[in-house]
NUKERO-246142 format. One record per atom (N, C-alpha, C, O): x, y, z; residue in one letter; residue number from 1. Coordinates in steps of 0.001 Angstrom, whole numbers, plus 500000, padded with zeros to 6 digits. Example, Ala and Ser with C-alpha at 12.3 -4.5 7.8 and 13.67 -1.06 7.14 Angstrom:
BEGIN
- u_v_w_rest_nr
- 513190_494310_507800_a_1 .
- 512300_495500_507800_a_1 .
- 513200_496700_507800_a_1 .
- 514236_496681_508465_a_1 .
- 512850_497750_507080_s_2 .
- 513670_498940_507140_s_2 .
- 512900_500030_507870_s_2 .
- 513409_501138_508039_s_2 .
This chain:
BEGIN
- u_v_w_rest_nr
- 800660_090331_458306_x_1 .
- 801705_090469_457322_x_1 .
- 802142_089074_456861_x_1 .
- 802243_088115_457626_x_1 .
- 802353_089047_455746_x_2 .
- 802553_087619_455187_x_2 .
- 804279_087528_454579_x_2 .
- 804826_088439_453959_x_2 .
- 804769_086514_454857_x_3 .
- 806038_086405_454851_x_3 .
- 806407_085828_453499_x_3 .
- 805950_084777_453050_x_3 .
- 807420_086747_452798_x_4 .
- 807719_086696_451582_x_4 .
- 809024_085844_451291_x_4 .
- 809884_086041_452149_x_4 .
- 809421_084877_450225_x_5 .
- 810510_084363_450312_x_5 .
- 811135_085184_449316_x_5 .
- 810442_085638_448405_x_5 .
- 812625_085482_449393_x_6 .
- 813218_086783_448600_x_6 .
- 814476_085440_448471_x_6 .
- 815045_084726_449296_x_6 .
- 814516_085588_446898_x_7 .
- 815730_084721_446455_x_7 .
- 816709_085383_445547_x_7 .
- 816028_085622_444549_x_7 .
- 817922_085818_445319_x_8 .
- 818713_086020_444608_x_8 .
- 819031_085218_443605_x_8 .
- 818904_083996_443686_x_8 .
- 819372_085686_442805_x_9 .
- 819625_085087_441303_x_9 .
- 821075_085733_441135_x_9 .
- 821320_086939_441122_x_9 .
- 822072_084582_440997_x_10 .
- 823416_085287_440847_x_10 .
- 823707_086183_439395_x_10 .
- 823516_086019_438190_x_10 .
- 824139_086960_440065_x_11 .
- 824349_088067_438598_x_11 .
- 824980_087550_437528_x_11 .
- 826048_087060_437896_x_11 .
- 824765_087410_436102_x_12 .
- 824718_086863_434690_x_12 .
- 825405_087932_434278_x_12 .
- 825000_089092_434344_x_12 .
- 827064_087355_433596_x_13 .
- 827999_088300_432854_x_13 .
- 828211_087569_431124_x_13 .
- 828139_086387_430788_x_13 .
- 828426_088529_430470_x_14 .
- 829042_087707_429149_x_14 .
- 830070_088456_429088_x_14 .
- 830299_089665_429073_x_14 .
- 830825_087204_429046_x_15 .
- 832548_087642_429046_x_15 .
- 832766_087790_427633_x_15 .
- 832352_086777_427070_x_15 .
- 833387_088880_426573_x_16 .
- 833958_088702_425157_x_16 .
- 835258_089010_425383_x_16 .
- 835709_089979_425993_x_16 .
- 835969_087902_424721_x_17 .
- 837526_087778_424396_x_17 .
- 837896_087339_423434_x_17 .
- 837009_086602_423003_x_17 .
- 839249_087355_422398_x_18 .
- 839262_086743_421226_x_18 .
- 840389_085933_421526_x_18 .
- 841130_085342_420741_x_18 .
- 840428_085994_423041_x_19 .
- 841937_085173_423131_x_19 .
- 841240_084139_424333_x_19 .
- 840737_084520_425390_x_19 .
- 841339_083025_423950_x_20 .
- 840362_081735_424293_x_20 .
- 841257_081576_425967_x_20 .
- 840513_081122_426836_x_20 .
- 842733_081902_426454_x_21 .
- 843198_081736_427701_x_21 .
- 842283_082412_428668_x_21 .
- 841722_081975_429673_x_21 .
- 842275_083932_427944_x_22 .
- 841613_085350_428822_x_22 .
- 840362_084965_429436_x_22 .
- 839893_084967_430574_x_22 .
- 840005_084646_428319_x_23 .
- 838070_084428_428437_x_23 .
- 837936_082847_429308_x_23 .
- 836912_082747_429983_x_23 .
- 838717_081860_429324_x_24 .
- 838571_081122_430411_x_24 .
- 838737_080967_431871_x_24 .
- 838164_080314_432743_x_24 .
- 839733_081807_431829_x_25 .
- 840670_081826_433090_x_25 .
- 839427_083213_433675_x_25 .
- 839083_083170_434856_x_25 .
- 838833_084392_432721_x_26 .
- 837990_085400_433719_x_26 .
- 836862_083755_433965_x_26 .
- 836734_083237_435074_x_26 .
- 836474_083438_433236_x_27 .
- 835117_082698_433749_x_27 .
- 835114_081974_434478_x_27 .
- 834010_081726_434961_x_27 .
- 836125_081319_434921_x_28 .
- 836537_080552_435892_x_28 .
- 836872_081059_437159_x_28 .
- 836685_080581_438278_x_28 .
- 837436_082183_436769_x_29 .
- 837250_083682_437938_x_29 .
- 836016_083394_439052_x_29 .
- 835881_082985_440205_x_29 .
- 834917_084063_437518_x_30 .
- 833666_084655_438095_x_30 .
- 832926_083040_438524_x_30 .
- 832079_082975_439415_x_30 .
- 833230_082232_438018_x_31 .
- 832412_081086_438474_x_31 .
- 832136_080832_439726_x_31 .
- 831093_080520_440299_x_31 .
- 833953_081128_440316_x_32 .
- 834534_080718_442162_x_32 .
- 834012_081744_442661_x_32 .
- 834144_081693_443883_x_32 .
- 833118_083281_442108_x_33 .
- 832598_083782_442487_x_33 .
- 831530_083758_442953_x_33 .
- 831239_084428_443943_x_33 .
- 830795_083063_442408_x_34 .
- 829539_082743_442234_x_34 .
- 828688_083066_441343_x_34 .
- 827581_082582_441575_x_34 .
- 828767_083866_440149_x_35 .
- 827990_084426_439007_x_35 .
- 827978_083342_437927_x_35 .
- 828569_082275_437761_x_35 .
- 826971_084123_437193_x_36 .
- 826892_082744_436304_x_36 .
- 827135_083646_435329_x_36 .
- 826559_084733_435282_x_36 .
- 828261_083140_434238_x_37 .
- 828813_083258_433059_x_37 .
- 828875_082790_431924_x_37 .
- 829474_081718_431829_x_37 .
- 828427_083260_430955_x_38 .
- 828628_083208_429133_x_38 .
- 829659_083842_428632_x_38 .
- 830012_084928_429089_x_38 .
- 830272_083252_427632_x_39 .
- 831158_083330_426628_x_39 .
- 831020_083821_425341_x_39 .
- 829939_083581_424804_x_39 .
- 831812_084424_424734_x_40 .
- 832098_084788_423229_x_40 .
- 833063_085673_423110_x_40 .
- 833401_086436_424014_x_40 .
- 833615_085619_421871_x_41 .
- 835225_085262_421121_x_41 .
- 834978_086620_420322_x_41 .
- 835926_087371_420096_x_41 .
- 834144_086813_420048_x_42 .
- 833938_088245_419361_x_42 .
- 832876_089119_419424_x_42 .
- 831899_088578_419943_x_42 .
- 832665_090413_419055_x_43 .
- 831686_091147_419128_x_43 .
- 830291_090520_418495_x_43 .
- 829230_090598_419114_x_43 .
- 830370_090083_417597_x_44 .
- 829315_089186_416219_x_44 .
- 828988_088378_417396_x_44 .
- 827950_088784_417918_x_44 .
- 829396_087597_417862_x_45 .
- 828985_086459_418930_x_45 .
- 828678_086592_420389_x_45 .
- 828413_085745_421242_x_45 .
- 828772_087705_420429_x_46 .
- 828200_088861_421570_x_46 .
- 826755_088866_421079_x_46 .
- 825768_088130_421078_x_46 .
- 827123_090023_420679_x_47 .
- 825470_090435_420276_x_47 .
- 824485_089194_420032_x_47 .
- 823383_089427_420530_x_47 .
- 824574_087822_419350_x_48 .
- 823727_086954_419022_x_48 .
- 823399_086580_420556_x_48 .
- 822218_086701_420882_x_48 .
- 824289_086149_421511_x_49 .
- 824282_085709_422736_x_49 .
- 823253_087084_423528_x_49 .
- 822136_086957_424032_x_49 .
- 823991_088201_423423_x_50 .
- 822677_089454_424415_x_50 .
- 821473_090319_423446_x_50 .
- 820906_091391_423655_x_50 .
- 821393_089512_422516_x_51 .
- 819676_089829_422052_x_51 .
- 819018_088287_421923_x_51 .
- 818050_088044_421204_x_51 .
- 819546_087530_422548_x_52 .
- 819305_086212_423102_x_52 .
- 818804_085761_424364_x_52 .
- 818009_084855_424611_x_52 .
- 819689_086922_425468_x_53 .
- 819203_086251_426642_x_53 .
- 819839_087545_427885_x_53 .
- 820471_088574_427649_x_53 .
- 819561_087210_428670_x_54 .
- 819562_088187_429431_x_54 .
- 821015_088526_430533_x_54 .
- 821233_087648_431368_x_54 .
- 821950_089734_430526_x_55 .
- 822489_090014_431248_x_55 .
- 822636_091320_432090_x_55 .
- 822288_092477_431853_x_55 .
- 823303_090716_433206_x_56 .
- 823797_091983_434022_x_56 .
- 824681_092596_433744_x_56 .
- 824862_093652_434351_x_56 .
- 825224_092351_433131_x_57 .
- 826896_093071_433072_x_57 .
- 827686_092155_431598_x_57 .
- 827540_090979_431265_x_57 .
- 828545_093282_430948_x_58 .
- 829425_092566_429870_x_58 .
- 830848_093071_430321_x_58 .
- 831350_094188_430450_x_58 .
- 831241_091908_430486_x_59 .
- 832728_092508_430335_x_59 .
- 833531_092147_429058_x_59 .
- 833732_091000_428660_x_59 .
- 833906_093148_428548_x_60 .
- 834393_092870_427135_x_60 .
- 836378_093251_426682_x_60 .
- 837141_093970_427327_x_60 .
- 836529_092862_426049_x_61 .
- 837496_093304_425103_x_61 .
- 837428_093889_424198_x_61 .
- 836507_093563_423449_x_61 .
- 838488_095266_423667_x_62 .
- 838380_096293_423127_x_62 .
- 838853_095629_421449_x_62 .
- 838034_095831_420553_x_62 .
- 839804_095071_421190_x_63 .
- 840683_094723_420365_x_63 .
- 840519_093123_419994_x_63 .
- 841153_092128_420346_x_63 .
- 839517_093299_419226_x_64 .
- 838952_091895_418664_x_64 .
- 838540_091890_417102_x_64 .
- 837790_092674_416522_x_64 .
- 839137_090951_416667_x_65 .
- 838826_090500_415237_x_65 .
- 836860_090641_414495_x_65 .
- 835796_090316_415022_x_65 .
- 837044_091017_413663_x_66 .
- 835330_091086_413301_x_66 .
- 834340_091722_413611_x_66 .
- 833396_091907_412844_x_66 .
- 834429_092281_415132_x_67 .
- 833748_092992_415672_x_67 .
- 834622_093907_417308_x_67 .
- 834636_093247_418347_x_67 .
- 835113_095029_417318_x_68 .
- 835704_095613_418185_x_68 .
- 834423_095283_419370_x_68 .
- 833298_094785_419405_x_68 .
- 835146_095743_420029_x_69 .
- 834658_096126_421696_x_69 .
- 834186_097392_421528_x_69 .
- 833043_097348_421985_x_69 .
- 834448_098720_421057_x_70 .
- 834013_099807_421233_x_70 .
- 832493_099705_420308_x_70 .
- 831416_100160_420694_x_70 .
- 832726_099028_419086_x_71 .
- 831591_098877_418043_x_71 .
- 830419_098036_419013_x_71 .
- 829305_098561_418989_x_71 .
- 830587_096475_420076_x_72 .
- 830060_096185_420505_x_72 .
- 829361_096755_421729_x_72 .
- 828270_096351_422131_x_72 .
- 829924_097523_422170_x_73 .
- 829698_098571_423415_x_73 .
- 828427_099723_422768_x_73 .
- 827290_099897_423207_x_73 .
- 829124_100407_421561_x_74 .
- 827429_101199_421306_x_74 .
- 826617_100384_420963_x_74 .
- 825506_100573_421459_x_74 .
- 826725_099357_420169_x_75 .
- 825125_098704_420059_x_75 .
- 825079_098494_421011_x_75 .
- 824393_099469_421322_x_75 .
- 825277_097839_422189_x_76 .
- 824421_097279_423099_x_76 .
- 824002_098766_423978_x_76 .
- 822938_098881_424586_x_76 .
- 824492_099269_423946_x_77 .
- 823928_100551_424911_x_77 .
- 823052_100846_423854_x_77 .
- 822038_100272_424251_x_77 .
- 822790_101299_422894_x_78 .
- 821620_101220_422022_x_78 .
- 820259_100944_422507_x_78 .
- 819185_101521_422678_x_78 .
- 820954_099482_422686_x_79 .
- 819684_098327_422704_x_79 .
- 819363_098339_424129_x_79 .
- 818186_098144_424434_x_79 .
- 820418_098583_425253_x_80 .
- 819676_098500_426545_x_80 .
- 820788_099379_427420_x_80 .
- 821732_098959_428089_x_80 .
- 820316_100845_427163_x_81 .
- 821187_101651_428020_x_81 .
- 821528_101867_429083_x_81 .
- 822395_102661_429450_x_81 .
- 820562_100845_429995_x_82 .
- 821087_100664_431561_x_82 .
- 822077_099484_431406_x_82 .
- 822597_099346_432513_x_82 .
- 822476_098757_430719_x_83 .
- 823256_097967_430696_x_83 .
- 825028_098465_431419_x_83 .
- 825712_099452_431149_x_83 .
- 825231_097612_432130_x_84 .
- 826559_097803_433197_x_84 .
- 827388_097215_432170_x_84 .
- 827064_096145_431656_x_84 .
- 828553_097906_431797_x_85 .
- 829691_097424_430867_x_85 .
- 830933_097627_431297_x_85 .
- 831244_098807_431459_x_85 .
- 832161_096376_431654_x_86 .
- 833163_096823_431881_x_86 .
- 834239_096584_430611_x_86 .
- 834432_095485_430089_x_86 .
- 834765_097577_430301_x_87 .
- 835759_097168_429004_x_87 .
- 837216_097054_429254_x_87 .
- 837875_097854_429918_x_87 .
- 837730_095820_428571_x_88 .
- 839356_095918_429309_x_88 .
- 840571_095409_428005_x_88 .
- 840045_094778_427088_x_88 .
- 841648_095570_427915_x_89 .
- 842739_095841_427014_x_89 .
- 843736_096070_427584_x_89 .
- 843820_096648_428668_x_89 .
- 844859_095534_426751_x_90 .
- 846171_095337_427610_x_90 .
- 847267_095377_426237_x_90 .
- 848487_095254_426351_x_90 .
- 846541_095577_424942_x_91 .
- 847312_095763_423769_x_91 .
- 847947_097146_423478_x_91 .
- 847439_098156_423965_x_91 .
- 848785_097196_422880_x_92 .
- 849388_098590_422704_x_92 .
- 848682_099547_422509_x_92 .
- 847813_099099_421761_x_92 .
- 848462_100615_422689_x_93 .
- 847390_101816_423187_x_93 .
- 846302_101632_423122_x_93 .
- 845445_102105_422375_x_93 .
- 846220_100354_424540_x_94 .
- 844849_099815_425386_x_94 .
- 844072_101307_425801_x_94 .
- 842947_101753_425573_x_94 .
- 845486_101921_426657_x_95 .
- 844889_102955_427494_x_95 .
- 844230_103996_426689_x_95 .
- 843399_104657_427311_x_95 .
- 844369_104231_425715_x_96 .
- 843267_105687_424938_x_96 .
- 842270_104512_424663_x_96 .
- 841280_104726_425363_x_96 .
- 842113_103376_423949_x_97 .
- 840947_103189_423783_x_97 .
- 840428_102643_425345_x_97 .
- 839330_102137_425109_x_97 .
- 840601_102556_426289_x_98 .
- 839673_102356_427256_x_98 .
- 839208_103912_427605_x_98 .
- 838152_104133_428199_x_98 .
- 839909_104737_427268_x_99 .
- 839303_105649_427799_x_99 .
- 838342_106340_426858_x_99 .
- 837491_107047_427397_x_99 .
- 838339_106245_425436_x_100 .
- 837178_106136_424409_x_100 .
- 836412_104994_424879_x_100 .
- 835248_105178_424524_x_100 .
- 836524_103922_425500_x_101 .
- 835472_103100_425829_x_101 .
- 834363_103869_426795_x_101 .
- 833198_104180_426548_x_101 .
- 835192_104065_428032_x_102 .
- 834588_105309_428819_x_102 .
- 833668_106367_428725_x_102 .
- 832668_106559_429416_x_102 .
- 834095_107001_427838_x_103 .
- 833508_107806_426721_x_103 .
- 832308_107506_426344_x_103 .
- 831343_108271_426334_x_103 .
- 832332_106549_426070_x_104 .
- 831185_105590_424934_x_104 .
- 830140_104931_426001_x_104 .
- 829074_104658_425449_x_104 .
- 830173_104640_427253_x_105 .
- 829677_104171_428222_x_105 .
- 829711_102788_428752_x_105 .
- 828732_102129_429103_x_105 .
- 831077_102390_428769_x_106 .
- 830980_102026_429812_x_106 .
- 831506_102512_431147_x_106 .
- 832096_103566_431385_x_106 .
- 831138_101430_432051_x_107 .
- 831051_101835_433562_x_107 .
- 832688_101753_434456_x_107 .
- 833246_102611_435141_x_107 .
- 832950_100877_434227_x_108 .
- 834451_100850_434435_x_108 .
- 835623_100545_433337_x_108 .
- 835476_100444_432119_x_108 .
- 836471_100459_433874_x_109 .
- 837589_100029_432804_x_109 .
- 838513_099302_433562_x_109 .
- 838723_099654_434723_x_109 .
- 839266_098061_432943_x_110 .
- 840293_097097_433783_x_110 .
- 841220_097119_432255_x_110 .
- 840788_096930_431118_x_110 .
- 842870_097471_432776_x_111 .
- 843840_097354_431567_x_111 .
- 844283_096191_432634_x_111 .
- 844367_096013_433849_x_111 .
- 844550_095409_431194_x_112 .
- 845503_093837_431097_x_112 .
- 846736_094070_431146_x_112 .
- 847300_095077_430719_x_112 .
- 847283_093024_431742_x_113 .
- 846642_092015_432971_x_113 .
- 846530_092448_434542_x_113 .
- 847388_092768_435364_x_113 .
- 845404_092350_434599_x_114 .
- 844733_092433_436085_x_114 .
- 844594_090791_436794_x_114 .
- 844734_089704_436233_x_114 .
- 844205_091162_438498_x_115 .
- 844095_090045_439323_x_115 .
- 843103_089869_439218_x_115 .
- 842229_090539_438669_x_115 .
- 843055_088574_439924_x_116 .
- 841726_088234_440364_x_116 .
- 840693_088746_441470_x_116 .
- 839542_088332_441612_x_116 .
- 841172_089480_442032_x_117 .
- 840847_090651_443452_x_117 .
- 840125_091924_442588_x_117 .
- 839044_092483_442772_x_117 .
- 841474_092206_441282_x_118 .
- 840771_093618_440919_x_118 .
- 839801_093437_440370_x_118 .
- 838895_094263_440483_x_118 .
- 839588_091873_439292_x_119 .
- 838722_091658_438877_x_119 .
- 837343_091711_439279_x_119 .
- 836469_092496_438912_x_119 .
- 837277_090675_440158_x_120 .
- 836063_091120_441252_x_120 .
- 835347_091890_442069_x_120 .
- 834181_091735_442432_x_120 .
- 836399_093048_442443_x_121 .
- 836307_094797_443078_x_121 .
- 835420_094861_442392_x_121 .
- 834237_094876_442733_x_121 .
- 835997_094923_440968_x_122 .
- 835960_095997_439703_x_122 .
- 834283_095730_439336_x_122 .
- 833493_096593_438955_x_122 .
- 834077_094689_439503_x_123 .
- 832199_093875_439272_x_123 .
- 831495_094249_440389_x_123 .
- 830352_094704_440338_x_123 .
- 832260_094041_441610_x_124 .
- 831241_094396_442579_x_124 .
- 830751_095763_442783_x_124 .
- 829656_095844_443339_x_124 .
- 831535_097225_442335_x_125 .
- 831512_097976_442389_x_125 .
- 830605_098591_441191_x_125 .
- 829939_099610_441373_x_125 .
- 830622_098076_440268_x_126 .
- 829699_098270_439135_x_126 .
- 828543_097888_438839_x_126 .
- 827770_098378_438017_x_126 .
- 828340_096541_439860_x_127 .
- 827047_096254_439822_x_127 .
- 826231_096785_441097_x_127 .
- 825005_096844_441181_x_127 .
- 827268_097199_442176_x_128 .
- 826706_097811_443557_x_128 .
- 826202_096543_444605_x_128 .
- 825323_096585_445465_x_128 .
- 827087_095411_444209_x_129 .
- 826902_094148_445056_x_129 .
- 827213_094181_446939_x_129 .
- 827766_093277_447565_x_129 .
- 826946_094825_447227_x_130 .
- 827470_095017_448452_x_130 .
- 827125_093590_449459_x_130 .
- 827854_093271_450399_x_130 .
- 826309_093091_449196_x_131 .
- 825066_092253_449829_x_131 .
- 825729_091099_449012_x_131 .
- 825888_090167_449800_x_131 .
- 826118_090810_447952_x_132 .
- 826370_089373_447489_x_132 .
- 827899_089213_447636_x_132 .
- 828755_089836_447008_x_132 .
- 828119_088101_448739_x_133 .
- 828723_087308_448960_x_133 .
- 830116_086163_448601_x_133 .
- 831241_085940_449048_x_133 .
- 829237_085664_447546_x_134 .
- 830262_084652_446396_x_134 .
- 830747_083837_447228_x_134 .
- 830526_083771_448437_x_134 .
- 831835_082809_446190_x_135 .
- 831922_081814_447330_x_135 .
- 833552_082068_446587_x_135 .
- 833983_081152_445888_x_135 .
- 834226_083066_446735_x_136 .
- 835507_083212_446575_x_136 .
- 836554_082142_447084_x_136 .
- 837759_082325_446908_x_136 .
């Protein structure tokens, strides 16, 4: 039997936010996590970024200028329906559209503002990380 080297590749998120605090402060999150993270400010700049390159998981915002979160959520399930999506909102009736997000497929839902604990649950549980670690 010949001995195989098995390496992990930290799981790849694109964070979309249109509010430049949100989207730093999650990536900076997931960084101390250990994942490796991409950015974009809107749905339009989503999509160029994930028919670009490859992810595990989007966590997005519902309530964005130019391109919604729900609009960005069916194309990409479109384009790659195993795709893990968490959608999150904290604007005035966040809660029906996360739950039309739901609807629409994604996998979880986080209403704003959340911790940094739920944040990370909320990924590990969606991606089924049981085994990865992070450097929290």
């Amino acid at each position: 039997m010949t001995d195989q080297l098995i390496t992990l590749e930290a799981p790849r998120i694109l964070v979309v936010d249109d509010e430049p605090f949100i989207r730093d402060l999650v990536r900076e999150f997931l960084c101390m996590a250990g994942y490796e993270v991409e950015i974009a400010g809107n749905g339009n700049e989503a999509m160029v970024l994930f028919e670009n390159g490859r992810f595990d998981l989007v966590l997005t915002d519902l309530m964005m200028p130019e391109k919604e979160g729900i609009e960005t959520i069916q194309e990409m399930k479109l384009l790659a329906p195993e795709l893990k999506i968490i959608a999150m909102s904290g604007r005035g009736g966040g809660g029906s559209f996360l739950n039309v997000a739901k609807h629409l497929g994604a996998n979880a839902i986080l209403a704003k503002p959340f911790d940094h604990a739920k944040l990370i649950g909320t990924i590990r549980e969606v991606l089924g990380e049981d085994f990865f670690q992070g450097g929290e």
